[in-house]
C-alpha positions as CSV (number, residue, x, y, z in Angstrom):
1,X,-8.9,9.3,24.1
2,X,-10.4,6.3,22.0
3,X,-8.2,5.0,19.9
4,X,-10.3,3.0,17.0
5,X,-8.4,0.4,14.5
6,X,-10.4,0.8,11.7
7,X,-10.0,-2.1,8.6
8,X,-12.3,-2.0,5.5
9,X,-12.3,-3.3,1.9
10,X,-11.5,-0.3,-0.2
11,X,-12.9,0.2,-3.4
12,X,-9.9,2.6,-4.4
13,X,-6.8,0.2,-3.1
14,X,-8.1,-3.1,-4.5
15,X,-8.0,-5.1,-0.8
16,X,-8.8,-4.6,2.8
17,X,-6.9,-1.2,4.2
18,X,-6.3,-0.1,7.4
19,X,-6.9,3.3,9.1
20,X,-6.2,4.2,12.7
21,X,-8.1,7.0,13.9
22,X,-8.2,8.6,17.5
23,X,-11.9,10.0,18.9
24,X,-12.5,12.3,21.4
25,X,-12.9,10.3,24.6
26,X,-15.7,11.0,26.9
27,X,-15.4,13.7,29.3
28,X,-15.4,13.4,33.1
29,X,-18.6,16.3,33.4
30,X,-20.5,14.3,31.4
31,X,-22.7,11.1,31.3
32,X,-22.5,8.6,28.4
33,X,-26.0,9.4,27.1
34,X,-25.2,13.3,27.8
35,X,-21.3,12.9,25.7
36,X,-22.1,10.5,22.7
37,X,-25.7,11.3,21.9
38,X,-24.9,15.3,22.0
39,X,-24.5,15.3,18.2
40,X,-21.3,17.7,18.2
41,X,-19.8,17.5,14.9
42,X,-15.2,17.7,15.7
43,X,-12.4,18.9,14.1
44,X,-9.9,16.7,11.9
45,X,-6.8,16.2,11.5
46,X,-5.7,14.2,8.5
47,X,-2.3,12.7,9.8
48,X,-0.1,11.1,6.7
49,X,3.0,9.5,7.6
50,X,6.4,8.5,5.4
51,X,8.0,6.5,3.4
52,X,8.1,3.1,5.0
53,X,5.8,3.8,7.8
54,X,2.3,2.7,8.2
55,X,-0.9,4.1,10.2
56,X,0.6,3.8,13.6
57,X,3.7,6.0,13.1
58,X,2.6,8.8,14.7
59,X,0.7,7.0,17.3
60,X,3.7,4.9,18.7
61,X,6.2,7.9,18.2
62,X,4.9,11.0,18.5
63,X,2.7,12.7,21.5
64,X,-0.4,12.9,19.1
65,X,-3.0,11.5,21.5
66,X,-2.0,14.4,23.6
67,X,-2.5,17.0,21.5
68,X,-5.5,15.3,20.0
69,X,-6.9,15.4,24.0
70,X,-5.9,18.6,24.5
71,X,-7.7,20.3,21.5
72,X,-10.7,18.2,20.9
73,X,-9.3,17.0,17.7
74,X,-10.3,13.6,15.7
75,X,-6.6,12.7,13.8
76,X,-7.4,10.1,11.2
77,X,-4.3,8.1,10.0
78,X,-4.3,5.7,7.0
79,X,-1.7,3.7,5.7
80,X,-0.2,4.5,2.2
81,X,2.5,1.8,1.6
82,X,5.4,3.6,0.0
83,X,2.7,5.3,-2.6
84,X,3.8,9.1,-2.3
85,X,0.2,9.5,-2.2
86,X,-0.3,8.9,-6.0
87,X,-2.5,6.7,-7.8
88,X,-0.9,3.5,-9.4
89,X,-3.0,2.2,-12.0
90,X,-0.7,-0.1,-12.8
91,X,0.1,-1.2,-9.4
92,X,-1.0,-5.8,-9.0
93,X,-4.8,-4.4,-9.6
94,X,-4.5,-0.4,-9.5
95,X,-3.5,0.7,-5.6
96,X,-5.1,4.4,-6.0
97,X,-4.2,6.6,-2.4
98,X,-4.5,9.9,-4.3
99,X,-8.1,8.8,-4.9
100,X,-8.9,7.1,-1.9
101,X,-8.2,9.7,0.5
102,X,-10.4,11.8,-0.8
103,X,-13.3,9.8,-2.3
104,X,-13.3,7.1,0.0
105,X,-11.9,7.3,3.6
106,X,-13.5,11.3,3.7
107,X,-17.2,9.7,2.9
108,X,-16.7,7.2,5.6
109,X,-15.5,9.6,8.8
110,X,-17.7,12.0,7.4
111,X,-20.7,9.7,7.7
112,X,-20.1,6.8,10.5
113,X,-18.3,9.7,13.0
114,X,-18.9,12.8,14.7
115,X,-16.2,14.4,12.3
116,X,-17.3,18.2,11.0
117,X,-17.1,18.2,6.7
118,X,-16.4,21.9,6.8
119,X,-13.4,23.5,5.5
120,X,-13.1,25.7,8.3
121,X,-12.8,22.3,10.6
122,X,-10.6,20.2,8.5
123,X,-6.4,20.2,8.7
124,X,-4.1,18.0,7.0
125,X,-0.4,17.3,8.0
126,X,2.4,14.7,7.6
127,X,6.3,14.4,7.8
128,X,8.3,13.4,4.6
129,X,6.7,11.5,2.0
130,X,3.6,12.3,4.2
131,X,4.1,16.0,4.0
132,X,4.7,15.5,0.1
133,X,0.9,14.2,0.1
134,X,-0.3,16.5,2.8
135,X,0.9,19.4,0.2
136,X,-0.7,17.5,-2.9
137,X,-4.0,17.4,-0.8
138,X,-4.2,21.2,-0.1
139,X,-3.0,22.5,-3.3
140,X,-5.5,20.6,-5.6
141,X,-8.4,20.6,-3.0
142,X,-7.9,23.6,-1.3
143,X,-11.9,23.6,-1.0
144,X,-11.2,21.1,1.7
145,X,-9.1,22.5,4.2
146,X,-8.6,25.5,6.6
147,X,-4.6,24.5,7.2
148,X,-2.1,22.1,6.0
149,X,1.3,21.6,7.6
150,X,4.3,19.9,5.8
151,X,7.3,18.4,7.7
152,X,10.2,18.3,6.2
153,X,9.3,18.7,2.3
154,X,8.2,21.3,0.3
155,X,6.1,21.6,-2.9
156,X,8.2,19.9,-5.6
157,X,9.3,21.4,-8.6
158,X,8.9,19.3,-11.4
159,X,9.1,22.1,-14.8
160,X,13.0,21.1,-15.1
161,X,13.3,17.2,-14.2
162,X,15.1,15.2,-17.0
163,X,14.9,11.5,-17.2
164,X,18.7,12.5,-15.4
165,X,16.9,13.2,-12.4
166,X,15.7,9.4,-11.9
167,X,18.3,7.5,-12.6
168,X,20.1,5.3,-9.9
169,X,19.1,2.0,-8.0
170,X,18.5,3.7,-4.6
171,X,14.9,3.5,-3.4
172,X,13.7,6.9,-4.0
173,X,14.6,7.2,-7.4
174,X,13.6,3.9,-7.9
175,X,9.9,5.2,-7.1
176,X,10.4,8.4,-9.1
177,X,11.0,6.4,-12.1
178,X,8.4,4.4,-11.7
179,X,6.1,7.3,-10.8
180,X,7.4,8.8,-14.3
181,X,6.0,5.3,-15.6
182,X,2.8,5.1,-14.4
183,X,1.9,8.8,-15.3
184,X,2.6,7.7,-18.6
185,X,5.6,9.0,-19.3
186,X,7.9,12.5,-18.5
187,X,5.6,15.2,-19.9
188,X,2.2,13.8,-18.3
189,X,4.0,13.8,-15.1
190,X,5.0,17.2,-15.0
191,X,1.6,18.3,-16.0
192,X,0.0,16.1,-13.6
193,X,-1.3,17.2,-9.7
194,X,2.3,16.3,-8.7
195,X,4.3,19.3,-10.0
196,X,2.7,21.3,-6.3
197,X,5.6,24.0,-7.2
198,X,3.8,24.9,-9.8
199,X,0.4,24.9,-8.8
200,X,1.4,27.0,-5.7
201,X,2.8,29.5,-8.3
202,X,-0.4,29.4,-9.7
203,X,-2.4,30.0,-6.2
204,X,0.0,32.2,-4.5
205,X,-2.1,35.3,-3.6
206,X,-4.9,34.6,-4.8
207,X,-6.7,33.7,-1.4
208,X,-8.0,30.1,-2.2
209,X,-4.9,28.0,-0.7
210,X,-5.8,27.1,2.8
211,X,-2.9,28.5,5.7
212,X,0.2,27.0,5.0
213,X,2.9,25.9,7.3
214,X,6.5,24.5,6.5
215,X,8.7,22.7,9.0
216,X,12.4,21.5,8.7
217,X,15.2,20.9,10.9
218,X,18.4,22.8,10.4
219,X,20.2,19.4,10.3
220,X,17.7,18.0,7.9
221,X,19.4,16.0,4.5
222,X,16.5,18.2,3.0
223,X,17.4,21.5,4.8
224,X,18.8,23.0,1.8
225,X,15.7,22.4,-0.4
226,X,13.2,23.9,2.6
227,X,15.5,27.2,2.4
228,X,15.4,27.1,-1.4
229,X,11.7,27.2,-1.7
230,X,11.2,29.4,1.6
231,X,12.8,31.8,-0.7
232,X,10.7,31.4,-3.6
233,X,7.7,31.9,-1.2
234,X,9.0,35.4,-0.9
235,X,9.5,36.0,-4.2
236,X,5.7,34.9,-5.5
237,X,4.6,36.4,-2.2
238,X,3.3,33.2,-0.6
239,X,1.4,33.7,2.8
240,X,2.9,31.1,4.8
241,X,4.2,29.9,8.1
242,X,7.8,28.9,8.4
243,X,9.7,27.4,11.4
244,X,13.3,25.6,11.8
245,X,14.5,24.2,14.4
246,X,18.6,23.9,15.9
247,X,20.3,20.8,15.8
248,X,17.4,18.4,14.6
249,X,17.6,16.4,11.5
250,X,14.9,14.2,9.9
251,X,13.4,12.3,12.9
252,X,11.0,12.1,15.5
253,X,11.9,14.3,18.2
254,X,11.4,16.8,15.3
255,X,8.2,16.2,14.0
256,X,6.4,16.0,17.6
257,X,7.6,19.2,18.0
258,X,6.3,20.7,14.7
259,X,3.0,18.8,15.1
260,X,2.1,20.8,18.4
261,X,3.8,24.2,16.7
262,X,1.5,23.4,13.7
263,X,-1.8,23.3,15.7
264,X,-1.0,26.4,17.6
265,X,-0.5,28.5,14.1
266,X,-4.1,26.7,12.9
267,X,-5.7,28.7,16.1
268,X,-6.7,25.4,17.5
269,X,-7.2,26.0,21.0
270,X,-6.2,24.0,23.8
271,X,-8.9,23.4,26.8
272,X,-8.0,22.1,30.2
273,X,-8.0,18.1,30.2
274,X,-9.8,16.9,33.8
275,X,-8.0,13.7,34.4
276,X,-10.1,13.0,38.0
């Protein structure tokens, strides 16, 4: 594969940003002119990774290359600082990731790459504070995309949350205050694209969400929460995908492994890599 480090100025975060994104890479039946100037328009994956992790996560630590070679896939992986994939208005300048995803860094793989813009073709996943985003993404735009595949996180169910639920000096609720803030207080925030629970409620069998998949290791801190809404799935009669796995927790070796299980429940076909 190609493996492009992509930097721009973005409009949305206020400062140069980086992306890295992996391309198909040319194939061995082919010539240059015969592989690049064919105009074939390729799948995407839109790869979002966690809380303190930047755009090469899943390069340096998972097998994505090989699943990107192996299904013809273009994974596109920006960095999102510790953002949960909101926008922070009130951030140095404004730092707006919710935004930019969509209105900025789609425009530009959609335009300067051989990446397909229909819904049928696109996929978003992530792990943790990735898969938080990745479910934010496919519930409000479910226009965009034909899968989505959260790792370890569910939609987050914000009707009940008191300003109880925020209080401490550990990071997380450090950033869920602060979230609170920025929304412009409590109520706003639980009204806002961030309360997915709801909005799922909302969606659930009414055909527009794209296919859903949900992830979590049995030893997973969050293991308990995955169960809780795998549950409520049943209950609203959410068509969904759900896998656990034994004696994982909230790592790597985990999230490779749901990854490739992800792209075989999205029907994305593996082809046989020549690698004479």
């Amino acid at each position: 594969m190609s493996l492009v480090q992509f930097y721009h100025e973005s409009r949305y975060l206020k400062g140069n940003q980086q992306v890295w994104i992996i391309l198909p890479d040319l194939a061995k039946n082919k010539t240059p002119e015969e592989f690049y100037g064919s105009g074939k328009k390729y799948r995407v994956l839109w790869l979002l990774h966690g809380t303190f992790g930047d755009a090469s996560d899943w390069v340096r630590k998972s097998n994505v290359e090989l699943y990107a070679v192996e299904r013809d896939l273009i994974v596109v992986m920006p960095s999102a600082l510790n953002s949960n994939y909101s926008n922070w208005d009130n951030y140095m300048m404004g730092y707006s990731m919710y935004d930019y995803l969509m209105e900025e860094l789609m425009p530009i793989v959609y335009g300067w790459l051989p990446a397909s813009d229909k819904k049928e073709d696109n996929f978003i996943a992530g792990l943790s504070m990735g898969a938080r985003g990745c479910i934010k993404y496919a519930v409000n735009f479910p226009e965009k995309f034909a899968g989505a595949a959260a790792l370890s996180q569910i939609p987050t169910n914000l009707s009940n949350m008191t300003e109880e639920d925020f209080q401490g000096d550990d990071p997380f609720a450090s950033r869920l205050r602060t979230s609170v803030i920025n929304a412009g207080g409590l109520e706003k925030y639980v009204n806002s694209e961030e309360n997915t629970w709801k909005i799922v409620d909302m969606l659930a069998g009414t055909g527009k969400l794209p296919k859903l998949f949900f992830a979590c290791g049995k030893e997973d801190m969050l293991y308990q929460n995955y169960t809780n809404f795998k549950a409520h799935a049943k209950e609203i009669g959410l068509d969904a995908e759900f896998l656990e796995i034994e004696g994982l927790k909230h790592e790597w070796r985990f999230w490779d492994q749901a990854l490739e299980k992800a792209l075989d429940y999205f029907q994305i076909e593996k082809h046989e890599v020549s690698i004479i």
